[in-house]
C-alpha positions in Angstrom: 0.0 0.0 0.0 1.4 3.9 -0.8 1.8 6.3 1.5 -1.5 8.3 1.6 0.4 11.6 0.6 3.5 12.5 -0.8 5.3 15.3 -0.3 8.3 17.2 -2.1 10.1 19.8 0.2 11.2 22.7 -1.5 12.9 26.1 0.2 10.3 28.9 -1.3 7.6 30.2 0.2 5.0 28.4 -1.9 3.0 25.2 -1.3 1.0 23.4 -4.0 -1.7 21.5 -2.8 -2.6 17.9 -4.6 -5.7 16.8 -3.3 -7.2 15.3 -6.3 -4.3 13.5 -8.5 -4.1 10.8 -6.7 -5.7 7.1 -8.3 -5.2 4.9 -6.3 -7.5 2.9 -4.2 -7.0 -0.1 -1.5 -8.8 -3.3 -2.9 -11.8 -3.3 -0.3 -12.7 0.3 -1.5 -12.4 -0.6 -5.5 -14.0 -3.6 -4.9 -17.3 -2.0 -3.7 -17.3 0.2 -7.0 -19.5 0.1 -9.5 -18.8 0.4 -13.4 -19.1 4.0 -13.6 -17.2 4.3 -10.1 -14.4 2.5 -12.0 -13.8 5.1 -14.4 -12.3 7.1 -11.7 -14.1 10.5 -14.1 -13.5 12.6 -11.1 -9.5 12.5 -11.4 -7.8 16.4 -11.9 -6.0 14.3 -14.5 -2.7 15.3 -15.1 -2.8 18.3 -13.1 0.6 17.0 -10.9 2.9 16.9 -14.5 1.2 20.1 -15.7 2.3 22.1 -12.4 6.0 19.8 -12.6 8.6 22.1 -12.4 7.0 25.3 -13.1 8.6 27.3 -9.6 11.9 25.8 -8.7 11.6 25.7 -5.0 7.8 25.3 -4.2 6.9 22.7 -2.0 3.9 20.2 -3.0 2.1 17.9 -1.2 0.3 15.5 -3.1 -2.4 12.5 -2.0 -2.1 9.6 -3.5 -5.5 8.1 -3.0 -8.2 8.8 -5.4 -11.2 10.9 -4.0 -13.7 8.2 -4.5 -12.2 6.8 -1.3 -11.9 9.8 0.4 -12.2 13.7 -0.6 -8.9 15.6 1.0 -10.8 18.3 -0.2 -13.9 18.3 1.7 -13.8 18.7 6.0 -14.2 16.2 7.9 -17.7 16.9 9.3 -18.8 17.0 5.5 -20.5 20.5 5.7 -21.7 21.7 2.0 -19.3 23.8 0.5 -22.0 25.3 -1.5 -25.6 24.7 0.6 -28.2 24.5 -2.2 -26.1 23.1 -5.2 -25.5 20.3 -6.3 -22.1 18.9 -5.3 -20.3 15.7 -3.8 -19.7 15.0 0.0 -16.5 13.4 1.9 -17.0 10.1 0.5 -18.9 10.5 -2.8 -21.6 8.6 -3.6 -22.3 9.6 -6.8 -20.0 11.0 -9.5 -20.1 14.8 -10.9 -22.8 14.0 -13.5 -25.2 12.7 -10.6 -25.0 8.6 -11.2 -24.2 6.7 -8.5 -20.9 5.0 -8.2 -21.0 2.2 -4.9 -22.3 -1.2 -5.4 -22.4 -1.0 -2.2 -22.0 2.6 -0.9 -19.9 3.5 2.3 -20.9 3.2 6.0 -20.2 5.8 9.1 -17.7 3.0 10.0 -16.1 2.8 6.2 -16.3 6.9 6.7 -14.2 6.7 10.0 -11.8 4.4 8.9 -11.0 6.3 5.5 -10.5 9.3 7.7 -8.2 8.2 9.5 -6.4 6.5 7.1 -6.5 8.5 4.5 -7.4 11.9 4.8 -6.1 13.0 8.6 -2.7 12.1 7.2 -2.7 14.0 4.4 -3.8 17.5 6.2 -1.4 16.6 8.8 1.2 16.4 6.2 0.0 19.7 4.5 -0.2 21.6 7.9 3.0 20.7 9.1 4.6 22.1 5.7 2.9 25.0 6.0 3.9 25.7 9.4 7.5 25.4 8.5 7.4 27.4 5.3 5.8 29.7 7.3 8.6 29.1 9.8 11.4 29.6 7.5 10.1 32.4 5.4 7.1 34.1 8.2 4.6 33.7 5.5 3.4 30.5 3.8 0.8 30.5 0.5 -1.0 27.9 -0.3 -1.9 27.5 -3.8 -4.3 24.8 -4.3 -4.4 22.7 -8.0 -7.9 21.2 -9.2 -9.0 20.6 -12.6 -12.8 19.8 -13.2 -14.2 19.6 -17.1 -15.8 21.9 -18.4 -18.9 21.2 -19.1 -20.6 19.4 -16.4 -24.6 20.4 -16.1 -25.3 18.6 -13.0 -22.7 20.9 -11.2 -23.4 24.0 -13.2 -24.8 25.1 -16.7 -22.7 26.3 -19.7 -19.1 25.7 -20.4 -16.5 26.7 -17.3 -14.1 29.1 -17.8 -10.2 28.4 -18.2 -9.4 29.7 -15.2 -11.0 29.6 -11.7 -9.6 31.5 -8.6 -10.9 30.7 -5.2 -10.4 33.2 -2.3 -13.8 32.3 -0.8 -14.9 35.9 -1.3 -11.5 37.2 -0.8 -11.3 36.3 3.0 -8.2 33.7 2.4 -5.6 35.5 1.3 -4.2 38.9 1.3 -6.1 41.1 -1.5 -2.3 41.4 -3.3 -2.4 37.3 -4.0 -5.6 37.2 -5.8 -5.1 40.3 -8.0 -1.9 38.7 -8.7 -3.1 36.0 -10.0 -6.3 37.6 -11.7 -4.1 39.9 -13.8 -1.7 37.7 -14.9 -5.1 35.3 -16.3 -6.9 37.8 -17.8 -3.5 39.4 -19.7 -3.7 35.7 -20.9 -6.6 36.3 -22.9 -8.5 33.1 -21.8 -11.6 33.4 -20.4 -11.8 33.7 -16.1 -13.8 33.9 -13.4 -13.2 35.0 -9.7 -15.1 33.3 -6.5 -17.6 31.6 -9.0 -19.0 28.7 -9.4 -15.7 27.3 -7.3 -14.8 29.7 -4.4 -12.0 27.7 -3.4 -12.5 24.2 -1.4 -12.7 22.9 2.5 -8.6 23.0 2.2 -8.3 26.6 1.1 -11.2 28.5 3.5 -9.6 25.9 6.3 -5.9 27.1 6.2 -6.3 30.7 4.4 -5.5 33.1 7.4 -3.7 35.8 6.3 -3.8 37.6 9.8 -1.4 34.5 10.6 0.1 34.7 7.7 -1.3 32.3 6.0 -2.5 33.1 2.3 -4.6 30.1 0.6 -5.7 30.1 -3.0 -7.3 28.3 -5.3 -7.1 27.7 -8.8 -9.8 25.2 -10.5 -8.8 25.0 -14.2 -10.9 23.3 -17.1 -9.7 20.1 -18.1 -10.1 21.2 -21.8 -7.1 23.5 -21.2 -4.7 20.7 -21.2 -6.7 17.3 -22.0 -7.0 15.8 -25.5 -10.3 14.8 -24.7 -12.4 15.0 -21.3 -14.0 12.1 -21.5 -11.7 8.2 -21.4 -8.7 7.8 -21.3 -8.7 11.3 -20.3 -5.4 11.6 -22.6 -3.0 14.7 -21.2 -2.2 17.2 -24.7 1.5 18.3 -24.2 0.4 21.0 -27.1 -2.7 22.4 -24.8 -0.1 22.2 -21.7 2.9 24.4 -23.5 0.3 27.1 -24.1 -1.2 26.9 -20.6 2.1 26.3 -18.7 3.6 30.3 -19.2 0.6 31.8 -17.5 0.5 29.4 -14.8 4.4 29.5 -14.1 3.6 33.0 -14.3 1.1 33.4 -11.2 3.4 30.8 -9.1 6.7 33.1 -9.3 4.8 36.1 -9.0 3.1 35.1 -5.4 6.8 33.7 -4.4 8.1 37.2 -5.7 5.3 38.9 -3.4 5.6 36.9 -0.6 8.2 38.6 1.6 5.8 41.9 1.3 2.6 40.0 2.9 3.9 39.2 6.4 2.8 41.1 9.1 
């Protein structure tokens, strides 16, 4: 069995958060899936080797696991992110387009033991690296990575923008962070939206606390901004990624550039 969470220490004031790259799952958790559970649809595929190398010194911490066992993302008291929309819990039991995915779906025992398995470990992991970047530098910014596709109407209608940001309402982070990275998006010319339909996960509105210094941010990006196709095998585009990779590197170095100003 893998260690529920990997992490790579780097010496920059910048942490990427993984939550959702992770595909792996212990046999009694795949066995209960069913046949659209085993597609594992919900991956942010490829989002680990798009970020790969883009700020030389970041640190990341990355879960292994795949999110049909246990959402990293999500509290642990499973409290709606977004009361009165449609959206998956700590242990989904359903995918993003609304069909169920268990054969035989979870208990509050399963639920207890894939916390503590899987997902205290990896906010353990994450908290202790913020707390020494934080340490080391006396600010730490967490920059969370997601990928979603873009069109999904049982989560919301249309076609999602390229880019996402996540501040929940700008309380996570210093203001300076999420202009940062808004400006350097929308000088990309690809279409953005700011605390949207995705105003940052349980992980970024948990650890943003920039009185502490403590800046958390997310960015959600379409998959069709670096996938082939969204849909099986869910093929990564090295073409789509050289295009997208500039503007991201771009936002990373420019919150590692800011970071000394934002401690209090």
């Amino acid at each position: 069995m893998p260690d529920p969470v990997a992490v790579e220490r780097g010496n920059g004031p910048v942490i990427l958060g993984l939550p959702h790259v992770g595909t792996w799952l212990p046999d009694d958790v795949a066995a209960r899936l069913n046949d659209w559970g085993r597609l594992l649809a919900d991956t942010d595929w490829h989002v680990d080797h798009l970020y790969d190398g883009l700020l030389p010194g970041a640190t990341t911490v990355r879960a292994t696991f795949h999110r049909y066992a246990i959402d990293a993302n999500r509290g642990p008291d499973n409290e709606s992110l977004y009361p009165g929309q449609n959206t998956t819990g700590l242990v989904p039991l359903t995918d993003f387009d609304g069909r169920p995915i268990w054969d035989r779906e979870p208990s509050a025992e399963d639920v207890a033991d894939r916390t503590a398995r899987f997902h205290a470990p990896y906010h353990a992991a994450l908290s202790a690296e913020i707390a020494r970047v934080r340490a080391r530098h006396g600010v730490a910014i967490l920059y969370d990575c997601h990928s979603i596709r873009s069109r999904i109407p049982f989560l919301f209608d249309g076609t999602l923008p390229d880019f996402n940001i996540g501040t929940a309402g700008g309380t996570t982070c210093d203001p300076r962070v999420q202009a940062a990275a808004e400006a350097i998006c929308r000088a990309s010319g690809r279409t953005m939206a700011v605390n949207g339909r995705f105003k940052g996960g349980w992980t970024t509105r948990h650890y943003g606390r920039p009185a502490a210094n403590v800046h958390a941010i997310q960015m959600e990006l379409a998959q069709s901004t670096h996938l082939a196709t969204e849909a099986p095998p869910f093929a990564f585009d090295e073409a789509k990624a050289g295009r997208l990779r500039p503007v991201l590197a771009g936002i990373l170095r420019t919150l590692a550039d800011l970071a000394p100003d934002l401690k209090g």
